[in-house]
N, C-alpha and C positions, 0 to 999 in steps of 0.2 A: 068202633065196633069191638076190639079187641084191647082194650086200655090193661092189662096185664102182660101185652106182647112187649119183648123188650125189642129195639130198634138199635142195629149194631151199622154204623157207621165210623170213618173218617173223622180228626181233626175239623175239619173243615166241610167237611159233610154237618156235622153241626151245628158248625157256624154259616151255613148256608139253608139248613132247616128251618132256624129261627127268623130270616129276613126274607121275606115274598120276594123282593129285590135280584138275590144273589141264590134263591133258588127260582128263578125266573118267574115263578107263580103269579106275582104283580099283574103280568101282562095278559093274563088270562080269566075266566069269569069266577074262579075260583079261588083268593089270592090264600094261601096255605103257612100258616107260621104254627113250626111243632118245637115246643119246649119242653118236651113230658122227661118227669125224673127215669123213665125207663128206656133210659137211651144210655149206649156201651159204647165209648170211643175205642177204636182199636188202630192196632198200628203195626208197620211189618214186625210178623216173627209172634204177634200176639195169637194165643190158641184156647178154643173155649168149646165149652162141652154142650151141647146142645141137649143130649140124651146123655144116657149113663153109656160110654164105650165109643161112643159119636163126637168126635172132635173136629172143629170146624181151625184150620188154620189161615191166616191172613196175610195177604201179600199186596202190597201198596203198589201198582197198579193205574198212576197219575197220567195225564195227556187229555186223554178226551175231556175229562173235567178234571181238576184239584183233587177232587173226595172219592175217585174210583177206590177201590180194594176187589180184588181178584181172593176168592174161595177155595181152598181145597179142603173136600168133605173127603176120604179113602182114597179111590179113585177118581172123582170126582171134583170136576175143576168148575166152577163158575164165572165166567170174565164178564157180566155184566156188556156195556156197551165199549170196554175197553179194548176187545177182542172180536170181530165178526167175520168168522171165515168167507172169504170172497168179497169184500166190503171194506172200504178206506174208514181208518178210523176219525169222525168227522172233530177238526178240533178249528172250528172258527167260533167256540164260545168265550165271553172273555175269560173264563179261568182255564183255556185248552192251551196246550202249548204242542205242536208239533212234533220235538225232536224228544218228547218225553214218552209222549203217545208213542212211536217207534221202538224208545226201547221196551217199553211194556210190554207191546206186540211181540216180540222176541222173546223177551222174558215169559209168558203165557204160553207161548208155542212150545217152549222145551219143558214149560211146566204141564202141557197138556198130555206131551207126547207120550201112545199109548195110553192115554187115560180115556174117559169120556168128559166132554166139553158142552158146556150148557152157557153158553152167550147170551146175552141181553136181549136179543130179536132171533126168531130160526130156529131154522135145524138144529138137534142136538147131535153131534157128533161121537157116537160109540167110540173105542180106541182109537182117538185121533190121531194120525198121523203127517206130516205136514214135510 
């Protein structure tokens, strides 16, 4: 619908875009393989401007899957499903790893703290505090 949107992922968010497989889609009625040149690999510490004065910063964010990255727009933090206040981060996928998920989870929280918080499922959380 929008073949001009550029799609800004992970390393390996990439490489898990391109195979139905390893982005689970296979297993579903829809199997999804995206290879479009408008795709932005990013990586911690990488920062991109979305608007003129709008700077989107990236923080790698690993555990629940390989390809997480965690957003910060101002104040605003976006943790995707690598962060869900009240809620275990689930990592029994084969690219989850447990003790990575945790520190993320820590890493997110200090990076929320006092921010506003827009997770992957839920509530957005105004100046979070934790």
């Amino acid at each position: 619908a929008y073949p001009d949107c550029i799609v800004y992922t992970s390393s390996f968010g990439q490489e898990a875009l391109a195979s139905n497989k390893k982005n689970f889609s296979r297993y579903h009625n829809d199997p999804i393989v995206f290879t479009n040149t408008n795709l932005q690999v990013l990586k911690e510490g990488d920062k991109v401007y979305l608007f003129p004065n709008i700077e989107l910063e990236t923080y790698e964010t690993s555990g629940h899957d390989k390809s997480c990255l965690t957003y910060k727009i101002g104040k605003s933090i976006f943790s995707g499903d690598s962060f869900i206040p009240g809620l275990k981060v689930i990592t029994s996928f084969p690219y989850s790893n447990k003790i990575e998920a945790n520190t993320s989870v820590q890493r997110i929280i200090s990076l929320a703290n006092g921010n506003d918080l827009y997770p992957g499922h839920g509530t957005i959380y105004e100046n979070f505090s934790h």
